[in-house]
py3Dmol code that shows the C-alpha trace and the ligand (Angstrom):
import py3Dmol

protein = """\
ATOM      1  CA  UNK A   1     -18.086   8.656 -15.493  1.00  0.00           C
ATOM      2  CA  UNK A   2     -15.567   6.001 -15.584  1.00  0.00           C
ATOM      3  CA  UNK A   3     -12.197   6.915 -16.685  1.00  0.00           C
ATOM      4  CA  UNK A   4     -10.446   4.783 -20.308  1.00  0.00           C
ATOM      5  CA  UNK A   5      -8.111   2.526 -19.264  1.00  0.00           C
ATOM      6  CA  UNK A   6      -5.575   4.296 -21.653  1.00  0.00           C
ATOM      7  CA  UNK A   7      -6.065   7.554 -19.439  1.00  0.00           C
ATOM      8  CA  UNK A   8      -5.840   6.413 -16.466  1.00  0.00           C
ATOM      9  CA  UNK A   9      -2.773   4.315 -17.330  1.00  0.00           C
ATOM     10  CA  UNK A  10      -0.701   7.324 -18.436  1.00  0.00           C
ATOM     11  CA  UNK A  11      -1.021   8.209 -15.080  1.00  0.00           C
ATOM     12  CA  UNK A  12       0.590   5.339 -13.593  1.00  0.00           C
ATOM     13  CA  UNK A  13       4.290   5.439 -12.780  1.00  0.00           C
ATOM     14  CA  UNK A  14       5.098   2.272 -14.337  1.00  0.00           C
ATOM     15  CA  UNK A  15       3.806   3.088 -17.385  1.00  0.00           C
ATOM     16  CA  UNK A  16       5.580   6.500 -17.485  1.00  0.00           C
ATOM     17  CA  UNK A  17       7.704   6.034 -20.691  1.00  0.00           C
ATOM     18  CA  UNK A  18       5.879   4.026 -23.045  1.00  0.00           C
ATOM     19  CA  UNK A  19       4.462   5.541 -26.004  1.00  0.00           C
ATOM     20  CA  UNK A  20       0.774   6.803 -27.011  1.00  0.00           C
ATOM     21  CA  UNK A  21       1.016   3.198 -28.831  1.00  0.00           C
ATOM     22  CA  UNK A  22       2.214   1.277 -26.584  1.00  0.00           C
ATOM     23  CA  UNK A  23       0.187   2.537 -23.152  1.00  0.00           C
ATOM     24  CA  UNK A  24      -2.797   2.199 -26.044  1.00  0.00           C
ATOM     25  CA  UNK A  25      -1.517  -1.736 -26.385  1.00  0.00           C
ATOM     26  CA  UNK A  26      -1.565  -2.333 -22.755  1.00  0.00           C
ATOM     27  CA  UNK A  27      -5.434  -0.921 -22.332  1.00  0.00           C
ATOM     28  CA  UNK A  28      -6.653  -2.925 -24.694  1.00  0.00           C
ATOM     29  CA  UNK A  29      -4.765  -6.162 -23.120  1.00  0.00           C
ATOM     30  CA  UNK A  30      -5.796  -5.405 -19.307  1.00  0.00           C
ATOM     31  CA  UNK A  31      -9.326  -6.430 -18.010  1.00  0.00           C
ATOM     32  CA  UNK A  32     -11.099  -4.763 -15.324  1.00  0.00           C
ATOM     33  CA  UNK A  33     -12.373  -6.488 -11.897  1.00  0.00           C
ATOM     34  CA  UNK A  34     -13.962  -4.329  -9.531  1.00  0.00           C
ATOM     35  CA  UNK A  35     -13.636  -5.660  -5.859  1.00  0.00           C
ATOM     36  CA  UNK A  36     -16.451  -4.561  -2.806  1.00  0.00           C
ATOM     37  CA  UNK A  37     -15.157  -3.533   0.802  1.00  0.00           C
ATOM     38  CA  UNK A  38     -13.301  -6.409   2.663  1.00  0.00           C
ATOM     39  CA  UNK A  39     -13.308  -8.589  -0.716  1.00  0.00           C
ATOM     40  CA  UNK A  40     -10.249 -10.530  -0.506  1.00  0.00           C
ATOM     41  CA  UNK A  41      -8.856 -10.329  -4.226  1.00  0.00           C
ATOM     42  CA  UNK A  42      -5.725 -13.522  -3.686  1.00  0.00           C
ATOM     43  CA  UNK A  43      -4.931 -15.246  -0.593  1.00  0.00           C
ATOM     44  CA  UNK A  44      -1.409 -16.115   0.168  1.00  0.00           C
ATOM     45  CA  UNK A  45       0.093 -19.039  -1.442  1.00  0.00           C
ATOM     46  CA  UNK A  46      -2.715 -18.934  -4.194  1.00  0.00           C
ATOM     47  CA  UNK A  47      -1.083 -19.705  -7.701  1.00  0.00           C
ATOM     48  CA  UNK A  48      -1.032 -16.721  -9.643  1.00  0.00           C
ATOM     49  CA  UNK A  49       0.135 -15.236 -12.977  1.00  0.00           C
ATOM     50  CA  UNK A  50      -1.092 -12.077 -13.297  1.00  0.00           C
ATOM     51  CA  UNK A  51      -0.230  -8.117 -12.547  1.00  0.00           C
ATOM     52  CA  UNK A  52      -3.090  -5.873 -11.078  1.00  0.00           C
ATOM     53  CA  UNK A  53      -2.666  -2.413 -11.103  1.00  0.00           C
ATOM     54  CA  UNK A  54      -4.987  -0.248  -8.306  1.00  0.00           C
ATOM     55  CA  UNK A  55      -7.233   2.283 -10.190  1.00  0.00           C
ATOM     56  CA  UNK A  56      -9.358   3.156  -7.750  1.00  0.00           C
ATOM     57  CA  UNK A  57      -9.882   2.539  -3.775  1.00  0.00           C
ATOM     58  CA  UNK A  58      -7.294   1.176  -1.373  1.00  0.00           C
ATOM     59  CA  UNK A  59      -5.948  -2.382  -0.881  1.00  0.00           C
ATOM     60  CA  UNK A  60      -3.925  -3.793   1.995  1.00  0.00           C
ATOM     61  CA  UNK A  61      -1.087  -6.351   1.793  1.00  0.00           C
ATOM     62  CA  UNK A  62      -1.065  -8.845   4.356  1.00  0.00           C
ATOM     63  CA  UNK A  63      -0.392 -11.915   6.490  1.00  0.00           C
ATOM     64  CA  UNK A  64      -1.542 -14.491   9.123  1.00  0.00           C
ATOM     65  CA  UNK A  65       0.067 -15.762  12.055  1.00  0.00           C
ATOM     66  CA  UNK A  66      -1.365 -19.475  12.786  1.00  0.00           C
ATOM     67  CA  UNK A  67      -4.097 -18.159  15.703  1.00  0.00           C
ATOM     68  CA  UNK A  68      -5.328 -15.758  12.190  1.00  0.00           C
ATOM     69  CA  UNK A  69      -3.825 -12.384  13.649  1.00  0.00           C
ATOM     70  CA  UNK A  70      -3.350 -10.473  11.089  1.00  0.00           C
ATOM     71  CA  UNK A  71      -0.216  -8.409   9.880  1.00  0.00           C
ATOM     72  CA  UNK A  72      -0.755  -5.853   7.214  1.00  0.00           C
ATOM     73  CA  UNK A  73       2.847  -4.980   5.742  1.00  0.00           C
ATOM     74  CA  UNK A  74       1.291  -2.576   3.710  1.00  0.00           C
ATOM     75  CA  UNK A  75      -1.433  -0.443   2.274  1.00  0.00           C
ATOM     76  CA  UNK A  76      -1.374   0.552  -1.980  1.00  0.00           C
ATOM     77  CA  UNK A  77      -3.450   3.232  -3.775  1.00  0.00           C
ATOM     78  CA  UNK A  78      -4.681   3.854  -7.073  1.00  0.00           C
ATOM     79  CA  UNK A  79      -1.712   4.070  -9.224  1.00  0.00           C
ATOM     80  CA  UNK A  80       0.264   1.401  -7.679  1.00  0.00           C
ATOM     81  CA  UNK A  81       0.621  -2.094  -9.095  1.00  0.00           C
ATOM     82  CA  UNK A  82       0.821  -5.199  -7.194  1.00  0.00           C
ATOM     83  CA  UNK A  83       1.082  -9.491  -8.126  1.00  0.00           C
ATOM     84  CA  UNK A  84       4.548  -8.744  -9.345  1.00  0.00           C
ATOM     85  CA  UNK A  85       6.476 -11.583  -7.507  1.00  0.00           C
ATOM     86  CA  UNK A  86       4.544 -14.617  -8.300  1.00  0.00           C
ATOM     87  CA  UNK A  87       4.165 -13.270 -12.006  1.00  0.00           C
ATOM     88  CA  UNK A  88       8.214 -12.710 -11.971  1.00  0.00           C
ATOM     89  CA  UNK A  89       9.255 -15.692 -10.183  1.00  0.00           C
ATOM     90  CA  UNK A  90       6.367 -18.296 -10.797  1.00  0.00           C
ATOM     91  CA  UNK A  91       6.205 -19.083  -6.922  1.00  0.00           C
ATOM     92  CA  UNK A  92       2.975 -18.765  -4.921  1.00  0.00           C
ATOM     93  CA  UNK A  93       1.276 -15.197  -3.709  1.00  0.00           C
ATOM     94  CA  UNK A  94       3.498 -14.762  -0.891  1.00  0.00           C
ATOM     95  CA  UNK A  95       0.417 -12.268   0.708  1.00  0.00           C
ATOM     96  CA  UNK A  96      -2.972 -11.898   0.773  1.00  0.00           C
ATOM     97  CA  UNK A  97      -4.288  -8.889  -0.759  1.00  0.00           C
ATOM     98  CA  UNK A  98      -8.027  -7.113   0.031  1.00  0.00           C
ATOM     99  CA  UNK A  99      -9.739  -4.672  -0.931  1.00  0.00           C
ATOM    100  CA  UNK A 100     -10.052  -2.045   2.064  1.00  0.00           C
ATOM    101  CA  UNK A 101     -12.844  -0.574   0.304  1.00  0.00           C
ATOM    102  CA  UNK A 102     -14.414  -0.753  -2.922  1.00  0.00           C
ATOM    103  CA  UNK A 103     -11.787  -1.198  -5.391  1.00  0.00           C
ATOM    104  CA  UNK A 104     -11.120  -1.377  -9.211  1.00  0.00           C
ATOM    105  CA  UNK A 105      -7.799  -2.869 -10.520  1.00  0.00           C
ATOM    106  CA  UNK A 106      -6.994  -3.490 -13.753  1.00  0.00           C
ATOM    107  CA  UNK A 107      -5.623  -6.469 -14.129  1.00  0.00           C
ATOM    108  CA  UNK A 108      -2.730  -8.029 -16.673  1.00  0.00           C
ATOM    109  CA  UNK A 109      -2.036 -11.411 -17.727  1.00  0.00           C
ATOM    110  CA  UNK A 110       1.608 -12.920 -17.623  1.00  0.00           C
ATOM    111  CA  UNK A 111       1.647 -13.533 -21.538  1.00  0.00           C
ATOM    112  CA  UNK A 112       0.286  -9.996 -22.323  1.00  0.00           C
ATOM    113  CA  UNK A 113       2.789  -8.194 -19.900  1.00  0.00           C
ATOM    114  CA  UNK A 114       5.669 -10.376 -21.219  1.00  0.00           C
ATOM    115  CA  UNK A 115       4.292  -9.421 -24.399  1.00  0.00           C
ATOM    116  CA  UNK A 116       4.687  -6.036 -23.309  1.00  0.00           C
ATOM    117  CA  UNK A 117       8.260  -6.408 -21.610  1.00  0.00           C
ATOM    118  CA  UNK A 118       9.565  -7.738 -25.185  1.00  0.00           C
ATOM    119  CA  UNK A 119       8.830  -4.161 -26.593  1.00  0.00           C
ATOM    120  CA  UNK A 120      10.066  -2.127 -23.427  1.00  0.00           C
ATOM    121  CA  UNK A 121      12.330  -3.915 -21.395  1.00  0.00           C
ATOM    122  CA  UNK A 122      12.714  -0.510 -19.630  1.00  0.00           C
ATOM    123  CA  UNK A 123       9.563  -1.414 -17.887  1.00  0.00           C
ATOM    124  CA  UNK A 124      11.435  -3.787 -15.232  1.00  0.00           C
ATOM    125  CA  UNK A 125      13.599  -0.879 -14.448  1.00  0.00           C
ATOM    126  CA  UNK A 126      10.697   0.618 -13.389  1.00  0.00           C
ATOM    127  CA  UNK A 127       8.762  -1.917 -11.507  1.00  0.00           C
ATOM    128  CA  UNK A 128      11.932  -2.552  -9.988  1.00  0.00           C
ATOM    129  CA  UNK A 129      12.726   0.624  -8.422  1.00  0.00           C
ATOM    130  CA  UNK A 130       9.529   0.403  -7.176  1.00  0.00           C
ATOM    131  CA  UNK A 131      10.412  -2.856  -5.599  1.00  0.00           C
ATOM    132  CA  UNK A 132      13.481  -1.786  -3.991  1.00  0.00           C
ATOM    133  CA  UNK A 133      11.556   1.266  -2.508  1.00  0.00           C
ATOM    134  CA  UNK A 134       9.167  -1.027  -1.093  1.00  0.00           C
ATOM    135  CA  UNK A 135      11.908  -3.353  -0.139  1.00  0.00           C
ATOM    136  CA  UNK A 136      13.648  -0.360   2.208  1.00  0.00           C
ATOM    137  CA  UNK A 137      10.318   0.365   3.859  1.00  0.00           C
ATOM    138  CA  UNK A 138       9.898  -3.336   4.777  1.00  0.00           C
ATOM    139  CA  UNK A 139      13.584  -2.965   6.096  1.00  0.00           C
ATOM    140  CA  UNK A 140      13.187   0.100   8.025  1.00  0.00           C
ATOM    141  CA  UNK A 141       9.431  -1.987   9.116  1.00  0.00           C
ATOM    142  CA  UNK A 142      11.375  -4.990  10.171  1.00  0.00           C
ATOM    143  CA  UNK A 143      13.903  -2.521  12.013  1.00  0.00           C
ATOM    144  CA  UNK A 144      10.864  -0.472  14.255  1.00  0.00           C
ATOM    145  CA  UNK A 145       9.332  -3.605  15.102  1.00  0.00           C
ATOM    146  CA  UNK A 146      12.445  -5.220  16.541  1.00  0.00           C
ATOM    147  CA  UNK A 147      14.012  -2.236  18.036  1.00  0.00           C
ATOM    148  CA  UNK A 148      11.202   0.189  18.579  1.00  0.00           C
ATOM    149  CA  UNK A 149       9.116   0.666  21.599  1.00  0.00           C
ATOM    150  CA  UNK A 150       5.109   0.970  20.919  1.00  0.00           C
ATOM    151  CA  UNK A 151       5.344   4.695  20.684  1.00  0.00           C
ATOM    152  CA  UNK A 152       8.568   4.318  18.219  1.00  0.00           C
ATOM    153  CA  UNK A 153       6.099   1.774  16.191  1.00  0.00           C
ATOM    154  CA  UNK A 154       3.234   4.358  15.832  1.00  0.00           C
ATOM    155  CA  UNK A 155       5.387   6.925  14.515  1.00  0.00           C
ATOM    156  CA  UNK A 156       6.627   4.930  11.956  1.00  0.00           C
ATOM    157  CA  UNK A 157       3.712   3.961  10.701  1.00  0.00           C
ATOM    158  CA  UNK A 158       2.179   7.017  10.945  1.00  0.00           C
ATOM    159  CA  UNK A 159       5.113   8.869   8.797  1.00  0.00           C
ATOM    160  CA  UNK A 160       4.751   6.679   6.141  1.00  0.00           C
ATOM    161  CA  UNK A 161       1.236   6.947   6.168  1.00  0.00           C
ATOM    162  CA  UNK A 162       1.507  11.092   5.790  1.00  0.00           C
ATOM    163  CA  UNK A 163       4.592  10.298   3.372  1.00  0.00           C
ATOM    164  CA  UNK A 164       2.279   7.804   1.311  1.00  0.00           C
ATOM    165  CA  UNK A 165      -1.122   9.897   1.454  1.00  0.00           C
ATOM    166  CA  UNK A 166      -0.843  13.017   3.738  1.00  0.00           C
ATOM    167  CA  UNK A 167      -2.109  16.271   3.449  1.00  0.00           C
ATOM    168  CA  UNK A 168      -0.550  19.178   5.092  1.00  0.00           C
ATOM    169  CA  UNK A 169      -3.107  21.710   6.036  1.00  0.00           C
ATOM    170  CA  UNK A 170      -3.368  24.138   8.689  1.00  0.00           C
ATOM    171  CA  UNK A 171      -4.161  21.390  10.990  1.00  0.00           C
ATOM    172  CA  UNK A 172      -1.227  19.676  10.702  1.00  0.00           C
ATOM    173  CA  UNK A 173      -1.171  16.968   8.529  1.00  0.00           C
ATOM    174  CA  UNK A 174      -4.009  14.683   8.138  1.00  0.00           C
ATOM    175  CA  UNK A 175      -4.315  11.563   7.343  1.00  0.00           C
ATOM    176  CA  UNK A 176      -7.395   9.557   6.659  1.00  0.00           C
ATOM    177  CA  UNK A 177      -7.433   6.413   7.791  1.00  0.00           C
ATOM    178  CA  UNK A 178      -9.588   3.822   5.490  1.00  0.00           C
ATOM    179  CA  UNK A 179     -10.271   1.605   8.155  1.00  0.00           C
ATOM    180  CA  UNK A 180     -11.033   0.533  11.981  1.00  0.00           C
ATOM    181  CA  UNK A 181      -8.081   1.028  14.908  1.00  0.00           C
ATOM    182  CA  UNK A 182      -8.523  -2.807  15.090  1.00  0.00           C
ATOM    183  CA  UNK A 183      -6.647  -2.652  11.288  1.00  0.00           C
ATOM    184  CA  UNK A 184      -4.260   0.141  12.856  1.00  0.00           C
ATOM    185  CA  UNK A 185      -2.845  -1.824  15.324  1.00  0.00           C
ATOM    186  CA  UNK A 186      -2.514  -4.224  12.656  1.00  0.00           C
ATOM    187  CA  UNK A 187      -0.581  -2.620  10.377  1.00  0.00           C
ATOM    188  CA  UNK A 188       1.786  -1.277  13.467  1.00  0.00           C
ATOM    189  CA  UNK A 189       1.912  -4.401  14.719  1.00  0.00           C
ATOM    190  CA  UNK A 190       1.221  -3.826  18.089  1.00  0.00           C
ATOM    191  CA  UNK A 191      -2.504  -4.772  19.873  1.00  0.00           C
ATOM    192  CA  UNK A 192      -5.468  -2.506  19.942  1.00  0.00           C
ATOM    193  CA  UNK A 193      -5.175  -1.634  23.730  1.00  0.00           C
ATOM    194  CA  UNK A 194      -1.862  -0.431  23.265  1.00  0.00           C
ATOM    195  CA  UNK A 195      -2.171   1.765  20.086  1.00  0.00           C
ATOM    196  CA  UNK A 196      -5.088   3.189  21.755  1.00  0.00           C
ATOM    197  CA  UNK A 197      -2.966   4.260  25.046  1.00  0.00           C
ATOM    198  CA  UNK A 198      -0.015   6.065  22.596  1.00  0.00           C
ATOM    199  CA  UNK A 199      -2.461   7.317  20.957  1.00  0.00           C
ATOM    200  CA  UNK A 200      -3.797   8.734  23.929  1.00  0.00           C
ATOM    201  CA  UNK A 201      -0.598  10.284  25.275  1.00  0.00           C
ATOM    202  CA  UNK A 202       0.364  11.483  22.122  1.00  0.00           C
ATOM    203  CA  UNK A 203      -3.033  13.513  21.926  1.00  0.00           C
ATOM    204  CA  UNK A 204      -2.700  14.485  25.566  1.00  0.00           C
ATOM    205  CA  UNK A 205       1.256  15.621  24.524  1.00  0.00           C
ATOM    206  CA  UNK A 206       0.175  17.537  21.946  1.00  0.00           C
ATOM    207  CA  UNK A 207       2.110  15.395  18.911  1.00  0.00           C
ATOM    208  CA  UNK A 208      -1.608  14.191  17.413  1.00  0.00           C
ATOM    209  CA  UNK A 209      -5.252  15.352  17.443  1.00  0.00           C
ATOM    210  CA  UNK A 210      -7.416  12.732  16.393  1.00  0.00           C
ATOM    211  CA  UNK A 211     -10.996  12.996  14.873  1.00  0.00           C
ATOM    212  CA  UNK A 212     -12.786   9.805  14.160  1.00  0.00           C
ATOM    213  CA  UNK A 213     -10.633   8.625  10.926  1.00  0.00           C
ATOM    214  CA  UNK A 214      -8.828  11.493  10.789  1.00  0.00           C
ATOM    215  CA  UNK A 215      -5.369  12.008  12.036  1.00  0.00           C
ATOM    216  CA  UNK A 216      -3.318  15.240  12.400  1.00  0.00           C
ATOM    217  CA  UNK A 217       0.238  15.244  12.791  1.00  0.00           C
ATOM    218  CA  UNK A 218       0.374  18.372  15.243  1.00  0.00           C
ATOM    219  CA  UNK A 219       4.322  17.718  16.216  1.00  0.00           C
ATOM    220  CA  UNK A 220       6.017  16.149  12.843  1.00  0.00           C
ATOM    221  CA  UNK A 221       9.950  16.804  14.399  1.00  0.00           C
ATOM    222  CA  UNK A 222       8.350  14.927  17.606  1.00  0.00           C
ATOM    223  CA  UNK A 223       7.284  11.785  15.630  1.00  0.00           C
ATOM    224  CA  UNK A 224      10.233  11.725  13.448  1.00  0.00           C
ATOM    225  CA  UNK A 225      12.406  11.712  16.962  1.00  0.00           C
ATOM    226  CA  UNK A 226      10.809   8.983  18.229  1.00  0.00           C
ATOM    227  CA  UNK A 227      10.741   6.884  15.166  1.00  0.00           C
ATOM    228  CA  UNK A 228      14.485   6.682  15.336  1.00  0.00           C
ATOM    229  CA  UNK A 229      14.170   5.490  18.691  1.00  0.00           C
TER     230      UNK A 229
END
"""
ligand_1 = """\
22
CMP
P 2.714 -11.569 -5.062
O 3.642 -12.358 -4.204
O 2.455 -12.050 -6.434
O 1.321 -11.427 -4.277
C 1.306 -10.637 -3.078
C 1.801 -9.266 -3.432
O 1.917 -8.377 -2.335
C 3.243 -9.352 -3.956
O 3.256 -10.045 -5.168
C 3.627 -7.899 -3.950
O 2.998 -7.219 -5.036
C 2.955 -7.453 -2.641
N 3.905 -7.489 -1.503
C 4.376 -8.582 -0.864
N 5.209 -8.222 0.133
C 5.244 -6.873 0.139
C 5.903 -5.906 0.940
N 6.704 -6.252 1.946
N 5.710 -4.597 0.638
C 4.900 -4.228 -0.375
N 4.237 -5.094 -1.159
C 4.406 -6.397 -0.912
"""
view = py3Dmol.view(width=600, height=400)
view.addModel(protein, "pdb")
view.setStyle({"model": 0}, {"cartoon": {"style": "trace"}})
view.addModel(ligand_1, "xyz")
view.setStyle({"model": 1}, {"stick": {}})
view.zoomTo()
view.show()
């Protein structure tokens, strides 16, 4: 059955402190798009003035370099928001956003949330902690890819990846990857070949066990070492 908008959204961090009312206001002003795997939902530097918030699936931020390799800074879930800087600052989408698989966002218009922000200006505080928690992961990103060595690159990835949607079992903890190793490497930023030889010694040194999408993080303390390179 498909969840109300106005119970779903009471769910969502942003929208933490407004009232019955208010969340009730914003439901009614949001519109729903629902997005198939590998739909591409903006391209970067597309004009755009609106907010999307993830309500179901996964989506991936991401660039290209001029020969199309792609860099994915990041992947959001449902609950997190996205759009925010071109609807703040009225420049272009500074990323391309897709859906990873079949996705539903809901999706807000700059009038309506400005209509919104008039009532609770306590909403930017939000969105912006948000921002500056996204803004330390791109730092610590920027940091791993220009002082990390491949296996100091996986780990990093792979921590915020069990940070962002881990689940600690008996196994270790797993994390499900929503896509190809191709997408992996992409998001570590390193090539195929060489994610797939780390990955390979840390299986054969005990840190990971890998099942087809499915990662467990065997040796946590291990990963954690050599992210800090
Ligand atoms: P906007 O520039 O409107 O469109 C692309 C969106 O991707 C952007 O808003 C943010 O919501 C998101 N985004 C861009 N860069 C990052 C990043 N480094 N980390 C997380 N999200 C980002």
């Amino acid at each position: 059955m498909m969840e109300r908008p106005d119970i779903f959204l009471r769910k969502v961090s942003l929208f933490a402190d407004l009232s019955e009312d208010d969340l009730k206001k914003v439901a009614r002003l949001v519109r729903s798009r629902q997005y198939s795997k590998h739909e591409v939902i903006f391209h970067a530097n597309d004009d755009g003035n609106a907010l999307f918030i993830l309500k179901s699936g996964v989506v991936k931020i991401s660039m290209m370099d001029q020969e199309a390799h792609e860099v994915i800074l990041k992947l959001l879930y449902p609950g997190d928001f996205f759009g925010e800087m071109a609807l703040l600052d009225g420049q272009h989408r500074s990323a391309t956003v897709t859906a990873v698989e079949r996705s539903e966002s809901l999706v807000l218009e700059r009038e309506a949330f400005l209509n919104i922000l008039h009532q609770q200006p306590e909403l930017l505080l939000a969105m912006l902690l948000t921002v500056c928690r996204r803004l330390r992961q791109t730092d610590e990103k920027i940091r791993s890819l220009m002082f990390a060595d491949a296996y100091g690159k996986v780990a990093e990835t792979l921590l915020r990846l069990s940070n962002e949607k881990g689940e600690r079992g008996g196994d270790g903890i797993c994390i499900r990857l929503p896509f190809s190793s191709k997408e992996l490497a992409n998001l570590v930023g390193i090539t195929r070949q060489t994610l797939s030889r780390v990955m390979r010694e840390y299986q054969r040194a005990g840190v990971l066990r890998i099942a087809g999408r499915q990662i467990f993080i065997i040796d946590e303390a291990r990963l954690q070492r050599e992210a800090l390179g």
